[in-house]
C-alpha positions as CSV (number, residue, x, y, z in Angstrom):
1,X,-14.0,-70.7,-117.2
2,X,-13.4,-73.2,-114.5
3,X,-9.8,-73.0,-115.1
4,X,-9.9,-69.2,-114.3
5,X,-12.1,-69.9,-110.9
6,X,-10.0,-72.4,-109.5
7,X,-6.5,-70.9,-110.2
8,X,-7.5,-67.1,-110.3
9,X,-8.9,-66.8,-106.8
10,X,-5.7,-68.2,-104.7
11,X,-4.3,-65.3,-106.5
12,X,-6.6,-62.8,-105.8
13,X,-6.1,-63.6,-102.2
14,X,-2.6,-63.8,-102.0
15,X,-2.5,-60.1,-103.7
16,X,-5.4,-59.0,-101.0
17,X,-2.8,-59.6,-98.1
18,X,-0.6,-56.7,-98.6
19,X,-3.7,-54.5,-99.6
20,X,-4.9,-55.4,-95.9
21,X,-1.5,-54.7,-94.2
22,X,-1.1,-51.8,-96.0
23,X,-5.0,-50.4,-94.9
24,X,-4.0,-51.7,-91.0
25,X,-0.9,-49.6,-91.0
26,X,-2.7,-46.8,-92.4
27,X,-5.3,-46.5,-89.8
28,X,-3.7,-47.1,-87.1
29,X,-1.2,-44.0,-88.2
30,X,-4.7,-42.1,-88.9
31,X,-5.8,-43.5,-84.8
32,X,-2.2,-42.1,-84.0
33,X,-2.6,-38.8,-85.7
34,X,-5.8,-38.2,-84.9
35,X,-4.8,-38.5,-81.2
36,X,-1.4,-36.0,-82.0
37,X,-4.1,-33.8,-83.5
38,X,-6.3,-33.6,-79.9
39,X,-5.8,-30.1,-78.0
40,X,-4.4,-30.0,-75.1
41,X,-8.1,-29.9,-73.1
42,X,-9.3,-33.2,-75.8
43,X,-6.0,-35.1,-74.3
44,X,-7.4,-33.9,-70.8
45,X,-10.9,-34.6,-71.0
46,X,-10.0,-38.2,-72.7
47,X,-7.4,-38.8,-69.6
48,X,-9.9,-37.9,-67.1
49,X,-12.4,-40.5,-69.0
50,X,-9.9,-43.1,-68.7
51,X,-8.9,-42.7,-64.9
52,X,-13.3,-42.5,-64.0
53,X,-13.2,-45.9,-65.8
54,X,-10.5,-46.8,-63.6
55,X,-11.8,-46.0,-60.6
56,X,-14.8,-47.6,-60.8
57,X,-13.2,-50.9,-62.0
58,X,-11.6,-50.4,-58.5
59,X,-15.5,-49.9,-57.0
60,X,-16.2,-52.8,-58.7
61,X,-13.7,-55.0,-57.0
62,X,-14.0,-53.7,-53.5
63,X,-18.1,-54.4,-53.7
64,X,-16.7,-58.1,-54.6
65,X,-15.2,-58.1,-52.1
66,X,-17.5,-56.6,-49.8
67,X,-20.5,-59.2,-51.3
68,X,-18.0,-62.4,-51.2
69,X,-17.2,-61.6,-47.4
70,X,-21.2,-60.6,-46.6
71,X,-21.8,-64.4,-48.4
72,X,-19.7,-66.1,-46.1
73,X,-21.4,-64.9,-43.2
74,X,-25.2,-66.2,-45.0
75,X,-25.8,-62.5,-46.7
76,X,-26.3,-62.0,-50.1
77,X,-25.9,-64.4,-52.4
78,X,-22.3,-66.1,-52.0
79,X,-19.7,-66.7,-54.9
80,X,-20.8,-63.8,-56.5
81,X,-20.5,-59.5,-57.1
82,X,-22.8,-57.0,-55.9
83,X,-27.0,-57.5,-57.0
84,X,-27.5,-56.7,-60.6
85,X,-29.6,-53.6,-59.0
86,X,-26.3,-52.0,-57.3
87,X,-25.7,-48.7,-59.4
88,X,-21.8,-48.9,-57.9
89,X,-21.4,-52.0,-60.3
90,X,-19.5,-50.9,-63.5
91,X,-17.5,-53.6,-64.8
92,X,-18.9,-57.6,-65.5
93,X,-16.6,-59.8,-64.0
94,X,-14.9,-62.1,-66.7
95,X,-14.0,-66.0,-67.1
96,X,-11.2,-65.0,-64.0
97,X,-14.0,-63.3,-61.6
98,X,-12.3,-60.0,-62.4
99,X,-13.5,-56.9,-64.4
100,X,-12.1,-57.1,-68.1
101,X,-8.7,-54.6,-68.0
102,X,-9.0,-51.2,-70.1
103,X,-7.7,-50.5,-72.7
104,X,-4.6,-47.8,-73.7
105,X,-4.7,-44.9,-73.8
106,X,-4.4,-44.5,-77.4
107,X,-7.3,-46.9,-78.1
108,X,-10.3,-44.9,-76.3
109,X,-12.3,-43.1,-79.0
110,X,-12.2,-39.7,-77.9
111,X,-16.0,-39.6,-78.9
112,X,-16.7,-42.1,-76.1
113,X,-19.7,-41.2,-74.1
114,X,-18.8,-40.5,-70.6
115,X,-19.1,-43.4,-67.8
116,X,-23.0,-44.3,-66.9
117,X,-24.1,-41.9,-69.4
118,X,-25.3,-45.0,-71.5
119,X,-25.8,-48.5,-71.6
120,X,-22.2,-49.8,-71.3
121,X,-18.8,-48.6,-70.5
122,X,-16.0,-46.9,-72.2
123,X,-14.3,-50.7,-72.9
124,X,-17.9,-51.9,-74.5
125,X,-18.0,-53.8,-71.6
126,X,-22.5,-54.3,-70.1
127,X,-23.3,-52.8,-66.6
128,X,-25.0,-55.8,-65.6
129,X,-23.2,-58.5,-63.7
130,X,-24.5,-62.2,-63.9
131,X,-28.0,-63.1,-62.0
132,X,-26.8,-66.2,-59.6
133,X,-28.9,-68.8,-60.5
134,X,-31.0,-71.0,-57.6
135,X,-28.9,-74.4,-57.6
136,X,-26.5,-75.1,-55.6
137,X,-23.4,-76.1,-58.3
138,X,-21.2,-73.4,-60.3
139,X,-19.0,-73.0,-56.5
140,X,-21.4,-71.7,-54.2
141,X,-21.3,-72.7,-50.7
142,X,-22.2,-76.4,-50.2
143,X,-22.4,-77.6,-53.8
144,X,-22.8,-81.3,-54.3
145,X,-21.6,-81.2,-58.4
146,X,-18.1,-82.7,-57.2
147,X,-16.5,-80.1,-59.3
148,X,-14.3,-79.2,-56.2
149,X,-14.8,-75.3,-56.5
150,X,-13.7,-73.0,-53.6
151,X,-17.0,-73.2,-50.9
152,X,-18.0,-76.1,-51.2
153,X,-16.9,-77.9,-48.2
154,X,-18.9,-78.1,-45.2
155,X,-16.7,-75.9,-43.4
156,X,-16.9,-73.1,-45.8
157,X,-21.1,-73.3,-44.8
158,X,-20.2,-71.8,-41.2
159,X,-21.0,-68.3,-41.0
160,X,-17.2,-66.5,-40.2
161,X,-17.2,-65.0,-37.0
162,X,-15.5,-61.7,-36.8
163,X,-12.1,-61.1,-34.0
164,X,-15.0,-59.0,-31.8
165,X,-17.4,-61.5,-32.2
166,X,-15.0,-64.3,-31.2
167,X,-14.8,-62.0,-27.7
168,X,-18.2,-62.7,-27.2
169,X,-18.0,-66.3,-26.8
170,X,-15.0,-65.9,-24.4
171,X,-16.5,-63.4,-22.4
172,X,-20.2,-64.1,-22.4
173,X,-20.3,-67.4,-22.4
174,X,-17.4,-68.5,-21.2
175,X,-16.8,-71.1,-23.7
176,X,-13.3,-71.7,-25.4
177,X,-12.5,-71.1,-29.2
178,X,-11.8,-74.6,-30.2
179,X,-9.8,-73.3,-32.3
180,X,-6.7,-72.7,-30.6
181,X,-4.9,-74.6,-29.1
182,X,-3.6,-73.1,-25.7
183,X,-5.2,-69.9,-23.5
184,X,-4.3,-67.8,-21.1
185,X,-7.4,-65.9,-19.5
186,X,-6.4,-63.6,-16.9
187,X,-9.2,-61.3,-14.9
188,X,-9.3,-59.4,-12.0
189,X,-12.7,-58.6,-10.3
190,X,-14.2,-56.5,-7.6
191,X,-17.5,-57.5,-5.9
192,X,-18.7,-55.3,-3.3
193,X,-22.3,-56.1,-1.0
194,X,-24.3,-53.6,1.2
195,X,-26.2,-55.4,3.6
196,X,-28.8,-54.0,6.5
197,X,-30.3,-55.8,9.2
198,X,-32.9,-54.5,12.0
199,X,-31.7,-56.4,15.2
200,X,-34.4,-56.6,18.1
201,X,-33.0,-57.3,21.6
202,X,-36.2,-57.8,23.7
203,X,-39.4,-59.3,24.4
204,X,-43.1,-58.7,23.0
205,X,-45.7,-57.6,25.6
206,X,-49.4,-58.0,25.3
207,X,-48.8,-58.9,22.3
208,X,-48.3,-55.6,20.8
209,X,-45.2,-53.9,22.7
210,X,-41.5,-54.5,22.1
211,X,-39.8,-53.8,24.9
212,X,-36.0,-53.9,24.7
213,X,-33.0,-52.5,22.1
214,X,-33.9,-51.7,18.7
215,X,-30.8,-51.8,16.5
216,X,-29.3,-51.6,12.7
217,X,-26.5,-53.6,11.4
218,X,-24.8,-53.0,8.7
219,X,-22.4,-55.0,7.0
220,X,-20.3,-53.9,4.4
221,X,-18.2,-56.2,2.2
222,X,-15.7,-55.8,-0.8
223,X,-13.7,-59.3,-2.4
224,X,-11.2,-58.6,-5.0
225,X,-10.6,-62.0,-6.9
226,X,-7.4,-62.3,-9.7
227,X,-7.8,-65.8,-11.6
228,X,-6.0,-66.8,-14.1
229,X,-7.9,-69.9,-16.7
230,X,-5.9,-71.7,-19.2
231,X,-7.5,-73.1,-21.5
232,X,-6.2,-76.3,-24.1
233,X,-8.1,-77.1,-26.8
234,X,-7.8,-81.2,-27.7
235,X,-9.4,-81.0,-30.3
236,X,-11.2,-79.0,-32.8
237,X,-14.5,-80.1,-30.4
238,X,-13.1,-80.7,-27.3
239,X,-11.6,-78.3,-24.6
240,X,-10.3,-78.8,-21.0
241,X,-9.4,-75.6,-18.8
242,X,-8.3,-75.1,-15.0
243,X,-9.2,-71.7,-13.1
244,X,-7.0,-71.0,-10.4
245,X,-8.3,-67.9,-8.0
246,X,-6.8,-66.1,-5.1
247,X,-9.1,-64.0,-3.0
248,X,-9.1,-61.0,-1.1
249,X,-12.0,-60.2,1.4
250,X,-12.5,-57.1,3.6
251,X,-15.8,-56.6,5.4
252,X,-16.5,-53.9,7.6
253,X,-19.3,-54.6,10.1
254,X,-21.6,-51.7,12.2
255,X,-24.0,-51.9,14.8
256,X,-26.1,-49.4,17.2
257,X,-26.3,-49.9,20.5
258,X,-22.7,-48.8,21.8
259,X,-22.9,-47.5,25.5
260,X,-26.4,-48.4,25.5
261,X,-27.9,-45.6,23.2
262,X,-29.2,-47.4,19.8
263,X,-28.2,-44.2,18.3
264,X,-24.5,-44.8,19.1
265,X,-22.6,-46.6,16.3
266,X,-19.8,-48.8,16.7
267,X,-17.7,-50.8,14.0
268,X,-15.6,-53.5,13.3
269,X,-13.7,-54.6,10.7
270,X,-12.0,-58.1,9.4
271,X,-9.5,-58.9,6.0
272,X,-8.5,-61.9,4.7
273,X,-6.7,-63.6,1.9
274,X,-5.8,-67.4,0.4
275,X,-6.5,-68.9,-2.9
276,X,-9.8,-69.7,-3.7
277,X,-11.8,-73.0,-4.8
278,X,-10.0,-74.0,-7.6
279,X,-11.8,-75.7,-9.9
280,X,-11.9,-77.5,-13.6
281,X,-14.1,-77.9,-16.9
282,X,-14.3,-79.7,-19.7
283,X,-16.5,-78.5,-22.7
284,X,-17.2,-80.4,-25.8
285,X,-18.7,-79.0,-28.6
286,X,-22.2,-80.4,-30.1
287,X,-23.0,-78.3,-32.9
288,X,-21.3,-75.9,-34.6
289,X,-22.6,-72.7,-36.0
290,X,-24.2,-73.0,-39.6
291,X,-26.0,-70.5,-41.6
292,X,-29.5,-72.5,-40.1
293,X,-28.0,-74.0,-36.9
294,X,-26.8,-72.4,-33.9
295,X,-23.5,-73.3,-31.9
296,X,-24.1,-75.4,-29.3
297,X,-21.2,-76.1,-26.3
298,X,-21.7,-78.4,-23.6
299,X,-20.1,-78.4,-20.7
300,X,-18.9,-80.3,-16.8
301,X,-17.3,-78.6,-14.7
302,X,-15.5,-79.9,-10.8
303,X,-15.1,-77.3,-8.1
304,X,-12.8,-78.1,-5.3
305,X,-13.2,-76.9,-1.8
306,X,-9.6,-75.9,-1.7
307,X,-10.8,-72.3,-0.3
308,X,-11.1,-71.9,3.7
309,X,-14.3,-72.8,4.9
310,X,-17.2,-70.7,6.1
311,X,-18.1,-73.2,8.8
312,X,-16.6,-73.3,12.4
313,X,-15.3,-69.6,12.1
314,X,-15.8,-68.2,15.7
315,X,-17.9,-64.6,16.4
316,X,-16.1,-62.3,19.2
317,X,-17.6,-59.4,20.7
318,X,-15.1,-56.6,19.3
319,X,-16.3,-53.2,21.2
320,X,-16.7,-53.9,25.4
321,X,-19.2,-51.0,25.4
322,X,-21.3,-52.6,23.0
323,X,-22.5,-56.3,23.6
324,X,-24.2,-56.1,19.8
325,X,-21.2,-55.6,17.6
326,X,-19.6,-59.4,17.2
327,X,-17.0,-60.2,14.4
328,X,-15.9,-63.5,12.9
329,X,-12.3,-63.3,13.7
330,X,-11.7,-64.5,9.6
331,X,-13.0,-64.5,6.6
332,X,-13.9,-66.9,4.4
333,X,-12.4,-67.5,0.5
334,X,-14.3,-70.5,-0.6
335,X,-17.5,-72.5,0.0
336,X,-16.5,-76.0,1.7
337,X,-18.2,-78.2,-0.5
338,X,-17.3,-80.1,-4.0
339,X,-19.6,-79.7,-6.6
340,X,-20.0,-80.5,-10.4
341,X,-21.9,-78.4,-12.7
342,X,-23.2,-79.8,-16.0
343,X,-24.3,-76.9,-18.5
344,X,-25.3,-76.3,-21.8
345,X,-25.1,-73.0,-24.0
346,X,-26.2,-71.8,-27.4
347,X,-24.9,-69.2,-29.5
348,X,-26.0,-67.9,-33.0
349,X,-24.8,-65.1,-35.0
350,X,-26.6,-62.6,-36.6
351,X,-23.9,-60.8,-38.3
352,X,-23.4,-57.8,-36.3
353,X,-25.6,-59.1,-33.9
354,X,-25.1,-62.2,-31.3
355,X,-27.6,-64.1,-29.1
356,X,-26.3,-66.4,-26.8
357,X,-28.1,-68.1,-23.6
358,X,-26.9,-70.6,-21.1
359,X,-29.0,-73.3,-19.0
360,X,-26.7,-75.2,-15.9
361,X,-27.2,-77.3,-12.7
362,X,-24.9,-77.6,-9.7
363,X,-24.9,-80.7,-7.2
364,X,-23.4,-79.7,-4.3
365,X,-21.9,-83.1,-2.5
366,X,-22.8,-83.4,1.1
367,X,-19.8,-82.5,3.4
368,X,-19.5,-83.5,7.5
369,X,-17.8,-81.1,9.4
370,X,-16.5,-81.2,13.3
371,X,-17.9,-78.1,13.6
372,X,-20.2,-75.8,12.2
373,X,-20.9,-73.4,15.4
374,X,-20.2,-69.6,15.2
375,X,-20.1,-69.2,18.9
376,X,-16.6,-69.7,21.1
377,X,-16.3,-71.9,23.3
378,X,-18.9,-74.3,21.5
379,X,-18.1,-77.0,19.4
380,X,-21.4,-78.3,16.7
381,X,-20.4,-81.4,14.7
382,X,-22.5,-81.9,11.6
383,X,-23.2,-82.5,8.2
384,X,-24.1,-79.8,5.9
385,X,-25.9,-80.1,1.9
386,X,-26.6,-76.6,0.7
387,X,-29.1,-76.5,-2.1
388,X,-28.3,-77.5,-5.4
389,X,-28.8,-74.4,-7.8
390,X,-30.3,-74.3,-11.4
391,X,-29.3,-70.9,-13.4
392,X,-30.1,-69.8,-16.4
393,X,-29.6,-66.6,-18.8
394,X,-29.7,-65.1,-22.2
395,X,-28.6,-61.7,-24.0
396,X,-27.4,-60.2,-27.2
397,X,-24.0,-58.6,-28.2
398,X,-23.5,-56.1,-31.2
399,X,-20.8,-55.7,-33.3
400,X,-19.4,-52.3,-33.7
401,X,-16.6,-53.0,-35.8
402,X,-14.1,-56.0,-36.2
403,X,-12.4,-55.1,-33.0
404,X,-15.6,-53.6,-30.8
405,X,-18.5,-55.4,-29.2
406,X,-21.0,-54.5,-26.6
407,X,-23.2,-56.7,-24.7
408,X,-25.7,-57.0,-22.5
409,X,-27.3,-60.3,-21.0
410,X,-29.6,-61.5,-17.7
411,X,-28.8,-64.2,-15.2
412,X,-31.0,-66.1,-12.6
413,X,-29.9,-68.3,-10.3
414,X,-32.5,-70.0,-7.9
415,X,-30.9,-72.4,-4.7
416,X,-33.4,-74.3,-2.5
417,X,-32.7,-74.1,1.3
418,X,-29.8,-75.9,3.0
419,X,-30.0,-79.0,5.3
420,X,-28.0,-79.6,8.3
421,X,-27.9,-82.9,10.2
422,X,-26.2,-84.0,13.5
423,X,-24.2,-87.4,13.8
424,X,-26.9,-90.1,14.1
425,X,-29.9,-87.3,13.0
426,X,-32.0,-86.5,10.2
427,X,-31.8,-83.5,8.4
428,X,-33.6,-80.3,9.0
429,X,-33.6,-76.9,6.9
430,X,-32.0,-74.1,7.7
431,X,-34.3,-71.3,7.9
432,X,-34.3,-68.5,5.4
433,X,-31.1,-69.8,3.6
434,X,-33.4,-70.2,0.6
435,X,-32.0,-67.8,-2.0
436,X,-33.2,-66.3,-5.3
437,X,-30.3,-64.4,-7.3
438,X,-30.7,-62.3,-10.5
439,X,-28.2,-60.0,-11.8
440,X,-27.8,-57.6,-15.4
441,X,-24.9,-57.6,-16.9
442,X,-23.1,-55.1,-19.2
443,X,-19.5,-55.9,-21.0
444,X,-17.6,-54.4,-24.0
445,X,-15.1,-56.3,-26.1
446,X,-12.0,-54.7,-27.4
447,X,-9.6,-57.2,-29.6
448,X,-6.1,-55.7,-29.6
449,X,-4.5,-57.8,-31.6
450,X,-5.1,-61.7,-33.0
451,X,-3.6,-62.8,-29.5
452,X,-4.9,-60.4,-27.3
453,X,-8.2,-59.3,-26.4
454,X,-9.7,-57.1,-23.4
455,X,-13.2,-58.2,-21.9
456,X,-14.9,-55.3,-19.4
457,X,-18.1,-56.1,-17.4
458,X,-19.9,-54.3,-14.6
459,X,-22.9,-56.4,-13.2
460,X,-25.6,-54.7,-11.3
461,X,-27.4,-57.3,-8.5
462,X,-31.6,-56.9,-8.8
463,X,-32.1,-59.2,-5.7
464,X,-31.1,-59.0,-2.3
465,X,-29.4,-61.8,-2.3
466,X,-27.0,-60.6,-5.1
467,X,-24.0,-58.3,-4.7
468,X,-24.7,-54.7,-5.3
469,X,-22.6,-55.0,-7.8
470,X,-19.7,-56.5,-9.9
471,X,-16.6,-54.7,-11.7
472,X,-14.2,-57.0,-14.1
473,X,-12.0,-57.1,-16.6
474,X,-10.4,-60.2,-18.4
475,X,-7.3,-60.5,-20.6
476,X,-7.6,-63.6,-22.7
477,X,-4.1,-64.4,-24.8
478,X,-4.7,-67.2,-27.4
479,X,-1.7,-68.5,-29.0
């Protein structure tokens, strides 16, 4: 008996192993035949079946897709598919991160229940992906296991800034990407002012009667400016950058009075042109952007008074019949003065949304002049310190699309008065040259291409000591 167990069942097995071939040949034939025997419509409906399945494998992958870029940005939960509640989800990624493949043709039953009509899919595959779990190993963003997956470096934590977003920065806040090396940011701007001013000629009797000329002045004044920044980044912190402007003024100046009749206008007009106050910047970057912490650039910048001065420039009665309308016989393209400006802004994004905001100070250096009097024939030595200014501002930028981006931000700039002093004299102020200056600002961001993008502004002045208002557009060209 033990004989017959030990030897017989080697046999038994060995003659088993053609009985199986024989039953695997047998149905598969009966899987093939059974598939010969399908009508025409079976064949069609089972086709159909197949290319559903297909289609939402390809769902599948683009919601991947869709979650993995969302995750990069701090939405969703990174490294992973869509949430196990997305009804699009049809497919469980396998040990790749891709849906399991279908299989033939031949192979799908054509009982198979239709797609979603059940609890799995037409490959036996569960709807329901994997539920992330709350640590930070298996190669999400930031893991500490050491395992070395994709994400888990620090820079891989930065939210990723879309191409329009990126225009933001540039435009907004004038801050470099510090990731490029070298660019060139050329604008062209037009600022146009409106100003009135009564002019009384006379002399106030008992204290209650004006006797002499009543008169309005009007000035009118347009500067075109085309500056061209480049921009080299150092480092992948640190930026430098020179902006060299040339300036166009032309003002047009009108005053009553002509012929002696205060309702008789007479006008005046002066141009001018030269480059501008050239001036320089360096930016270093404190912070950059995480999915908790905002970016954070600071910034010094040098302004040269390489424009022509406002002081000294002569006024000349233009009109003989009207002793009120006097001109400067030039116009200014720059301030006179050096001064440095030390700024910091902040930037976080709220993928499609952007908030930014900007905090600077200006010293203006002290600068002695031979002569700061408007009036011919009259020569004023002194020394001049206009107020130093603080400014400050904030808005928010949306998104439309890769390539799109609106914005619209606030700006406030507040200047003390200025101080004159003659050569062995103290200083005094000069009244009303105390100057409050707000301004809203709307742009739009167009990205053309990875080199070139368009920035468009129009700034509106809310104070009178603002410009009515402010058309430009920029052309930055990163390489």
């Amino acid at each position: 008996m033990s004989r017959f167990s030990t030897t017989g069942t080697p046999r038994v097995m060995l003659a088993a192993i053609p009985l199986a071939v024989m039953l695997f040949a047998l149905s598969q034939g009966a899987a093939a035949q059974a598939l010969a025997d399908q009508s025409l419509e079976d064949r069609l409906n089972t086709l159909m079946r197949v290319v559903d399945e297909q289609q939402k494998q390809i769902n599948s992958l683009e919601q991947q897709v869709t979650n993995l870029e969302m995750s990069q940005r701090g939405k969703g939960a990174p490294g992973y598919g869509a949430p196990a509640d997305n009804g699009a989800v049809a497919e469980q990624p396998g040990a790749d991160g891709l849906p399991v493949p279908l299989p033939p043709l031949a192979q799908v039953n054509p009982g198979t229940p239709a797609p979603g009509s059940g609890t799995g899919t037409a490959t036996g595959v569960p709807v329901n992906p994997p539920v992330p779990d709350n640590g930070t190993s298996g190669g999400l963003p930031g893991a500490t296991d050491g395992s070395g997956a994709v994400g888990q470096t620090q820079k891989a934590a930065q939210p990723v800034r879309t191409q329009s977003e990126d225009a933001v920065v540039q435009s907004q806040q004038h801050t470099p990407l510090f990731d490029h090396k070298l660019t060139f940011d050329w604008g062209i701007s037009d600022t146009y002012y409106d100003r009135r001013q009564l002019q009384l000629s006379g002399f106030l009797a008992l204290d209650a009667i004006f006797l002499g000329n009543i008169n309005l002045g009007e000035t009118k004044s347009h500067q075109v400016m085309a500056d061209l920044d480049t921009r080299y980044g150092i480092s992948d912190r640190l930026s430098v950058d020179v902006d060299v402007p040339y300036i166009y003024r032309h003002s047009n100046f009108i005053v009553g009075g002509a012929g002696g009749a205060a309702s008789t206008l007479s006008d005046a007009s002066a141009n001018s042109s030269d480059i501008g106050d050239v001036n320089f910047g360096l930016y270093y970057e404190i912070l950059k952007e995480t999915n908790s912490l905002p970016d954070l650039v600071g910034s010094l910048r040098i302004k040269t008074p390489t424009g022509s001065s406002p002081f000294g420039i002569k006024l000349q009665q233009v009109d003989a019949d009207n002793t009120n309308l006097v001109a400067p016989n030039k116009l200014p393209t720059g301030t006179g003065f050096w001064n440095v400006t030390a700024g910091l802004s902040v930037l976080k994004t709220y993928d499609p949304v952007v908030l930014f905001g900007s905090l600077s100070y200006t010293y203006n250096i002290a600068r002695s002049f031979s002569d700061i009097s408007s009036v011919i024939g009259q020569t004023e030595p002194a020394t001049v310190k206009i107020g130093d200014v603080v400014q400050f501002g904030g808005g928010a930028a949306l998104a439309f699309s890769d390539k799109d981006s609106a914005s619209v931000s606030y700006t406030m700039a507040l200047e003390p008065e200025s101080q004159t002093k003659a050569p062995g004299g103290s200083y005094s102020k000069v009244p009303g040259s105390e100057t409050t200056a707000a301004a809203l600002t709307f742009g739009l961001n167009h990205v053309v291409n990875k080199h070139l993008t368009i920035n468009g502004s129009v700034s509106v002045g809310l104070t009178p000591d603002t410009p009515n208002f402010v058309v430009g557009v920029r052309f930055p060209y990163t390489f």
